[in-house]
C-alpha positions in Angstrom: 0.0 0.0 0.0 1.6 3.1 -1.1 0.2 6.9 0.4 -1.7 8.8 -1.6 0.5 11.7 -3.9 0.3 15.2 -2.4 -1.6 17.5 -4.3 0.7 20.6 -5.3 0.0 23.8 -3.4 -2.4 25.4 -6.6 -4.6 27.7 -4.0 -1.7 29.2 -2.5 0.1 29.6 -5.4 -2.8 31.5 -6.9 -3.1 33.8 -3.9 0.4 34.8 -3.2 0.3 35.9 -6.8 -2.7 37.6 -6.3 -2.0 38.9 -3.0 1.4 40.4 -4.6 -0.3 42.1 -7.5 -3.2 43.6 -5.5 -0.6 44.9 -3.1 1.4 46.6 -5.7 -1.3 47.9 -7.2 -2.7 49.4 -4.1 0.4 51.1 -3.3 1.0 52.9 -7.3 -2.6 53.8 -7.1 -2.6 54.9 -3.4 1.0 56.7 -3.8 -0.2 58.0 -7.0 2.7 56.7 -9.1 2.1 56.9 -13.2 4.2 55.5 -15.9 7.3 57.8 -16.7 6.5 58.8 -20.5 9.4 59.4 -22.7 10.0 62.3 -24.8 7.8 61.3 -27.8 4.9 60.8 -24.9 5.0 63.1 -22.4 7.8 65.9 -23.7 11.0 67.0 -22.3 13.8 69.1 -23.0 16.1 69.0 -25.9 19.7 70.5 -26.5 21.1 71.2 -29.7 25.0 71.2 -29.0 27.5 72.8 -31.8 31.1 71.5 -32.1 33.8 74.3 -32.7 35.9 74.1 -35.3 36.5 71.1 -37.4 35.7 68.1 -35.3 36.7 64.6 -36.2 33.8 61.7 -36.6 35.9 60.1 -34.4 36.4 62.9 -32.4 32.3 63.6 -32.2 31.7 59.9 -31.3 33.4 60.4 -28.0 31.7 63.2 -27.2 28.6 61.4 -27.8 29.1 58.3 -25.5 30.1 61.1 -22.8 27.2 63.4 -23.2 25.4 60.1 -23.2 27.2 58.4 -19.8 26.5 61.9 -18.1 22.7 61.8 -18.8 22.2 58.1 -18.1 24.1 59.4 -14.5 21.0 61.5 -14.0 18.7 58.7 -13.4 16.7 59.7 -16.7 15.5 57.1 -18.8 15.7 56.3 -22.4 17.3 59.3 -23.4 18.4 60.7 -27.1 21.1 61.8 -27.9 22.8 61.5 -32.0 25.0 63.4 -34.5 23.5 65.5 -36.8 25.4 66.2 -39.7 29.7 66.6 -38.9 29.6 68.9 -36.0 26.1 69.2 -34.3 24.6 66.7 -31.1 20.7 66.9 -30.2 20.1 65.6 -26.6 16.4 65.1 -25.8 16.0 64.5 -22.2 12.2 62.8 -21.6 10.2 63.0 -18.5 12.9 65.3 -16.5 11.7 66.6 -13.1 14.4 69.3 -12.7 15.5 70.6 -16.6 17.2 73.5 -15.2 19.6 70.4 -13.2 19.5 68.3 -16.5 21.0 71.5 -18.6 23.6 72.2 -15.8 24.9 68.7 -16.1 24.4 68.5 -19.5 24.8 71.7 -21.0 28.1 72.5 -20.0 30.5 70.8 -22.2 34.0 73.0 -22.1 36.7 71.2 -20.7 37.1 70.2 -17.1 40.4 71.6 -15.2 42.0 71.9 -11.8 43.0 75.0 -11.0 45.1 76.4 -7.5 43.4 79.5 -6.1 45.3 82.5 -5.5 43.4 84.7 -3.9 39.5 86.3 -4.0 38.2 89.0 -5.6 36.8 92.2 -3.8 36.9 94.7 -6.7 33.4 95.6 -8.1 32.8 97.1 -11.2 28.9 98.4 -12.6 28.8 97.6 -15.9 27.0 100.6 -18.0 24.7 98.9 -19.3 23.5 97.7 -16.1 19.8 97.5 -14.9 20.2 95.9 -11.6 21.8 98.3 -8.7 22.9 94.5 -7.0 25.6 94.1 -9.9 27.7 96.7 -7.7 28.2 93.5 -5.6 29.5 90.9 -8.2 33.3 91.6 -8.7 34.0 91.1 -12.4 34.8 87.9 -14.4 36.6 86.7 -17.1 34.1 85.2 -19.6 34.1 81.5 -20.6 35.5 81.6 -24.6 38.6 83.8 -22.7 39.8 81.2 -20.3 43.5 80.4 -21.4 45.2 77.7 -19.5 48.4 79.2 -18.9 46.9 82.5 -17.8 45.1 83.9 -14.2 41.7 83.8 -14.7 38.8 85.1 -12.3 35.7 82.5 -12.2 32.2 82.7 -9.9 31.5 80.0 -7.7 28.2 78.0 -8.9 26.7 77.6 -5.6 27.5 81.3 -4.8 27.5 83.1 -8.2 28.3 86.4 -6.1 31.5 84.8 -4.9 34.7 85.2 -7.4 38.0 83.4 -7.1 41.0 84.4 -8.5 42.9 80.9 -9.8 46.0 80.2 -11.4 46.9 78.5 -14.5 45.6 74.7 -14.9 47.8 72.2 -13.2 45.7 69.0 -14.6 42.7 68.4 -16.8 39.5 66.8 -16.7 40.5 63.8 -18.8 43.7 62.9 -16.1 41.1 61.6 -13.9 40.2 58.1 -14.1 37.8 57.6 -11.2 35.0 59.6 -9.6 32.4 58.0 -6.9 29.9 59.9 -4.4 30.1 57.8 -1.5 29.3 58.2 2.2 33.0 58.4 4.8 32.9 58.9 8.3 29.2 60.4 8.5 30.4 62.5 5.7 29.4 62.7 1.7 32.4 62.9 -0.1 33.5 62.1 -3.4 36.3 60.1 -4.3 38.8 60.6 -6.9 41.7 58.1 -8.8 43.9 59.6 -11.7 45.8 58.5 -14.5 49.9 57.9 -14.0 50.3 61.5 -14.9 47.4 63.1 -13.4 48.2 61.5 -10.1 51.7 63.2 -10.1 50.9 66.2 -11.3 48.0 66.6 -8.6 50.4 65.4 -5.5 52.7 68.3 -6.8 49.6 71.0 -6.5 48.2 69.9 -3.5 51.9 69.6 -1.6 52.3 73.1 -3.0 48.5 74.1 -1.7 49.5 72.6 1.4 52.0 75.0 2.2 50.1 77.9 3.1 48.5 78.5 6.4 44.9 76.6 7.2 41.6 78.7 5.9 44.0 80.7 3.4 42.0 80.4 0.2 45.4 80.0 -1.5 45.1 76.7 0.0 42.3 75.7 -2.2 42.4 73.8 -5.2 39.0 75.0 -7.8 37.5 72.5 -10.3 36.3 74.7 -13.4 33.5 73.7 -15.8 33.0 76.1 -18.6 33.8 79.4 -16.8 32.4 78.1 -13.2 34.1 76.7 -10.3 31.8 73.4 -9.4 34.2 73.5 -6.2 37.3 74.5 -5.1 38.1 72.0 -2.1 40.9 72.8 1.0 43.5 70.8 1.6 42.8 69.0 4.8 45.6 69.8 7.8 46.8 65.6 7.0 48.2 66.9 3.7 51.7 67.8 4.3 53.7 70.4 2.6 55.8 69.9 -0.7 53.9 66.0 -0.1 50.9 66.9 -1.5 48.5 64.2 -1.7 50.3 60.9 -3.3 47.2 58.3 -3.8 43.7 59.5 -4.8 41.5 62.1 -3.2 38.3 62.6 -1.4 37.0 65.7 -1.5 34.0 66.5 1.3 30.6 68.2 0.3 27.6 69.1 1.6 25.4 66.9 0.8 24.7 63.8 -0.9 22.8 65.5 -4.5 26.3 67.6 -4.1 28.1 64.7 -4.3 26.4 63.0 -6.8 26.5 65.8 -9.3 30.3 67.0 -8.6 30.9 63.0 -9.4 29.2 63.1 -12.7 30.9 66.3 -13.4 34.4 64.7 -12.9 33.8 61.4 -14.6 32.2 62.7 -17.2 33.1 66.7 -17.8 36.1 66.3 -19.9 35.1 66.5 -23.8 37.3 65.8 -27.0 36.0 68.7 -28.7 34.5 72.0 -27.3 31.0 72.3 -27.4 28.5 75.6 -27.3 24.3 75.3 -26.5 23.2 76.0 -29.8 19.3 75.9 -29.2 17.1 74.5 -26.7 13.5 73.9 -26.2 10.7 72.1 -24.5 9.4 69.4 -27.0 5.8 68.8 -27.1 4.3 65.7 -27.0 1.6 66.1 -29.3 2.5 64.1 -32.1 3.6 60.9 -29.7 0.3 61.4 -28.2 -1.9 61.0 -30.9 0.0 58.1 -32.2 0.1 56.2 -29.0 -4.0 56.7 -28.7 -4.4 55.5 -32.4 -1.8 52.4 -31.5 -4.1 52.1 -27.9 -7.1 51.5 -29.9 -5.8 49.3 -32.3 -3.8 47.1 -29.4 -7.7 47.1 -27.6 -9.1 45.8 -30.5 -7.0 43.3 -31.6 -6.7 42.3 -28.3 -10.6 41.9 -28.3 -10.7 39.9 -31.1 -8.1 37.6 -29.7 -10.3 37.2 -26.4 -13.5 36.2 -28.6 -11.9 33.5 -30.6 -10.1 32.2 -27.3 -13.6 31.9 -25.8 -15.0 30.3 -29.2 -11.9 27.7 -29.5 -11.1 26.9 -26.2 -14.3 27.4 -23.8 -13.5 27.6 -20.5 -10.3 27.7 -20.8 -10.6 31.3 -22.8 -12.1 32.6 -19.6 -8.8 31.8 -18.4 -7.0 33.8 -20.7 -8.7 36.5 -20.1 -8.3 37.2 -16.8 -4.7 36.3 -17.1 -3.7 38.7 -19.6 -5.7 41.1 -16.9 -3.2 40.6 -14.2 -0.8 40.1 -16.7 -1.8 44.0 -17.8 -1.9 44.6 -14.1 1.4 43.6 -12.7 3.7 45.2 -15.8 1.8 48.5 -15.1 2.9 48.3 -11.3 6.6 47.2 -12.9 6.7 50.1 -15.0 5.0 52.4 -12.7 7.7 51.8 -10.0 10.4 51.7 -11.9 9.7 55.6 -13.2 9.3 56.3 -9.5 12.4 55.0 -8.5 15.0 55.3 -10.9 13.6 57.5 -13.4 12.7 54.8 -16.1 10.5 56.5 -18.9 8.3 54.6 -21.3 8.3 55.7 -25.1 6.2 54.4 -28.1 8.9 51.7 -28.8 9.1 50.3 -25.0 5.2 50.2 -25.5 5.6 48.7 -28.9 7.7 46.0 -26.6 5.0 45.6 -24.2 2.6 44.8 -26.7 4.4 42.5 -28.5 4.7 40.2 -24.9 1.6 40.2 -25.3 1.5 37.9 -28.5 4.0 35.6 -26.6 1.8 35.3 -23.3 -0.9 34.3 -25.6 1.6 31.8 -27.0 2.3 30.2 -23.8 -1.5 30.1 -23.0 -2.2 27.9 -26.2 1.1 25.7 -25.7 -0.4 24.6 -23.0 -4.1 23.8 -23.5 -2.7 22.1 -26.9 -1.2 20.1 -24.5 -4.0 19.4 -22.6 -6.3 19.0 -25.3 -4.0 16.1 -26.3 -3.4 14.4 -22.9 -7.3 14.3 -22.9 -8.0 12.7 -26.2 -5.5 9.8 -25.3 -8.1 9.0 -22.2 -6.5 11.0 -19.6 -8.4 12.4 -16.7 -9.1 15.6 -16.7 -7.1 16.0 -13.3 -4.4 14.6 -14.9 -4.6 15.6 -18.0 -4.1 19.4 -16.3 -1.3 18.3 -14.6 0.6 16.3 -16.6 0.0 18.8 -19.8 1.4 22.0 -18.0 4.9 19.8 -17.2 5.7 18.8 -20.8 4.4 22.9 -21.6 6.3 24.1 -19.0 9.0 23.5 -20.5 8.4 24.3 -23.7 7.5 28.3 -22.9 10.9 28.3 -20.8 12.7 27.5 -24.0 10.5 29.8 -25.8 10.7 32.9 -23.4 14.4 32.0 -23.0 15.1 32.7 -27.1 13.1 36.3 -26.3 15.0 36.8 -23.0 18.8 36.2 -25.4 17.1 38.7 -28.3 15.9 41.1 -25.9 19.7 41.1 -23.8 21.0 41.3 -27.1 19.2 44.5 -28.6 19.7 45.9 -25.6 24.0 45.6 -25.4 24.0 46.4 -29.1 22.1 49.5 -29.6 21.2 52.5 -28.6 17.8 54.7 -27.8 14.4 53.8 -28.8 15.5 50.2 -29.7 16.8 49.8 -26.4 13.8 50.6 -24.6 11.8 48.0 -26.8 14.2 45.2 -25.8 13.9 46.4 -21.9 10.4 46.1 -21.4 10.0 43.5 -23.5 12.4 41.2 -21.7 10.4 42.4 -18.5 7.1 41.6 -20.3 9.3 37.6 -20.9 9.9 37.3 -17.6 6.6 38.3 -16.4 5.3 35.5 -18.5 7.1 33.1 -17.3 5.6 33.9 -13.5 2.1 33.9 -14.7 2.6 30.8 -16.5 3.7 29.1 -12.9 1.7 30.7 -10.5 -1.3 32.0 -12.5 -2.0 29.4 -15.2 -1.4 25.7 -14.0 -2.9 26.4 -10.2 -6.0 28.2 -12.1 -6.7 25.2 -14.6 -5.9 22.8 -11.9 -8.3 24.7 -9.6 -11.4 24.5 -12.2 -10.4 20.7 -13.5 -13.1 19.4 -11.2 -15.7 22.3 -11.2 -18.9 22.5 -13.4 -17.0 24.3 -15.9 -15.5 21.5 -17.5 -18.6 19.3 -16.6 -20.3 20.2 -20.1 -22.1 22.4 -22.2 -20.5 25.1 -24.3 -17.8 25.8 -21.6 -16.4 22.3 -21.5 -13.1 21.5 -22.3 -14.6 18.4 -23.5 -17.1 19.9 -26.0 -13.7 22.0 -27.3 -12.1 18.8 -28.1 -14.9 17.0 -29.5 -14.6 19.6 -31.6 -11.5 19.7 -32.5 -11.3 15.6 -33.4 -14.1 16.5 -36.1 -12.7 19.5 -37.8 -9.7 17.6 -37.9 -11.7 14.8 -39.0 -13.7 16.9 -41.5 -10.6 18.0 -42.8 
């Protein structure tokens, strides 16, 4: 006498998966979280950024796939940026909360340098054509296309525009430094700093030089200029001896942790191969992508009708099945999408839409794989029971093969390009893997649930009456 086989878990299956999507939809609806559009959806800014002189391709690539690292450091999602023509670079920036912080990292593309400050300036001059009496107050500055290297220069600082440092010539550039990383040290946010071979010598020389005037002199500072603005101009800390300097990295203390994070970007990513100036920039209207993703809506709605009607017509029962699982289906990627432009800025455009809608073809997929296989496991003389359970194993499998091809093409498109394609082949590998969660905890425990209800007792319904007549139309045939 053997025991009887334990039945798997199906209700609990079915509720944790239920339980998990009603909770995360409570808490985007609740915490009013919405899909982050992209630029094409919602708007945005965009940049038009002119080369001077006579860049190389080569030359402009490189400033591309800077401009681009520096954006994707924002936290901004699926954002544009491509040559036009030999020397121009359009960056659209969707969904951005705070343009005027985009531009700021963005917009700035001179050369990064490090500069030792020599003293501060006091002098105030009205300029004539002045309409604002608090100009007295801001000494004068050198402008941006006069900075030479070699020279002394006077630049403002950014987070006190009314304060004016006088700095020396550039001791090391932008592209000397290797390494930048906000980070969190002894309670404090600092940002941490590696250089090249040569950068690191050249900065232990300015810093033990620094180092030799008294503490709080400003000629102990050391400024780090962005296109005619100090972004900071750190002091040497009383550890760093004289004629020492500092010999291995550097960590440079801010105020607070957005500080950090945007001095970072500005060092790993400020240094340009070519000089760039803002040639135009505008807010982009999302007109156009809105009427285009409403005429897509409608025809997604109604093909996605018709596909529910002849799922109910060919399979019964089990159509009602695919209905509501394309509904939580719907449900849970909304939640994914929804939380992900919350939380790290992720924003949808018509091609990650186009993505989400294609999943949708290979849910439906996996929904026919396996009532095929039911459908055959019953006309052999299976049970119904076990014609549920021993379809979905030989199934299973096949929609992990499946959804594991999608999951390599989807990785793939998104290594190999760039932009809109990448969005597609992000939300539709999310969309794959969704698909394989619904198939386990949504599918097999919902047909295994109804395998011994009414439903599949007879009449139109039946899973029975949808084999009968399948046997005759292939009979017929």
């Amino acid at each position: 006498m053997t025991p009887a086989k334990r039945r798997p878990p199906y209700g609990a299956r079915l509720a944790a998966l239920l339980v998990v999507a009603g909770l995360g939809l409570g808490l985007v609806l609740i915490q009013g979280y919405k899909p982050r559009l992209g630029l094409d959806l919602k708007g945005g800014i965009a940049i038009v950024l002119r080369a001077e002189g006579q860049p190389t391709g080569e030359a402009m690539d490189k400033a591309v796939e800077i401009i681009r690292s520096r954006v994707d450091g924002l936290g901004i999602g699926e954002p544009e940026i491509t040559r036009q023509g030999n020397d121009l670079i359009q960056v659209q920036i969707p969904g951005v909360q705070d343009p005027e912080r985009a531009e700021s990292v963005v917009g700035r593309t001179a050369q990064l340098s490090f500069r030792p400050v020599v003293g501060v300036a006091t002098d105030t001059v009205i300029p004539q054509d002045a309409t604002d009496t608090s100009a007295a107050s801001r000494p004068p500055v050198t402008p941006p296309n006069e900075d030479d290297p070699a020279a002394t220069v006077r630049f403002p600082l950014k987070q006190s525009p009314d304060t004016v440092l006088i700095l020396g010539p550039v001791a090391l550039m932008g592209d000397q430094v290797t390494r930048a990383d906000a980070t969190l040290a002894a309670g404090s946010e600092v940002v941490t700093l590696e250089f090249t071979g040569e950068g690191q010598a050249a900065f232990k020389k300015i810093t033990g030089e620094l180092a030799c005037n008294p503490q709080g002199d400003p000629k102990r500072q050391l400024a780090i200029v962005l296109d005619g603005v100090i972004e900071s101009a750190p002091q040497m800390g009383t550890e760093v001896q004289c004629n020492q300097g500092i010999s291995q990295g550097a960590q440079i203390t801010t105020g607070s942790a957005q500080e950090a994070r945007d001095l970072a970007l500005v060092l790993r990513y400020g240094s340009l191969p070519v000089a760039l100036t803002v040639e135009a920039r505008e807010q982009v209207s999302p007109t156009v992508g809105g009427d285009a993703l409403k005429a897509g809506l409608v025809a997604g709605g109604i093909g996605l009708a018709l596909v529910m009607i002849y799922a109910v017509l060919y399979y019964r029962g089990l159509g009602l099945v695919v209905i509501g699982g394309l509904a939580i289906f719907g449900t849970l990627n909304y939640v994914v999408v929804s939380l992900l432009g919350e939380s790290v800025g992720m924003a949808i455009t018509l091609s990650g839409i186009a993505g989400l809608i294609v999943s949708i073809g290979i849910t439906a997929d996996s929904y026919i794989v396996y009532f095929e296989r039911i459908k055959d496991e019953a006309r052999s003389g299976k049970s119904m029971r076990l014609a549920v359970e021993r379809g979905f194993k030989g199934a299973y499998r096949t929609i992990i093969a499946a959804d594991t091809v999608s999951l390599m093409a989807a990785g793939l498109l998104w290594l190999l390009t760039v932009g809109g394609v990448k969005g597609f082949a992000f939300f539709l590998g999310i969309a794959t893997i969704m698909d394989l969660i619904m198939a386990w905890f949504f599918t097999q425990n919902v047909v295994a649930l109804l395998a011994d209800s009414r439903l599949f007792g007879g009449g139109f319904l039946s899973l029975e009456s949808a084999v009968a007549d399948s046997d005759d139309a292939g009979g017929d045939a």
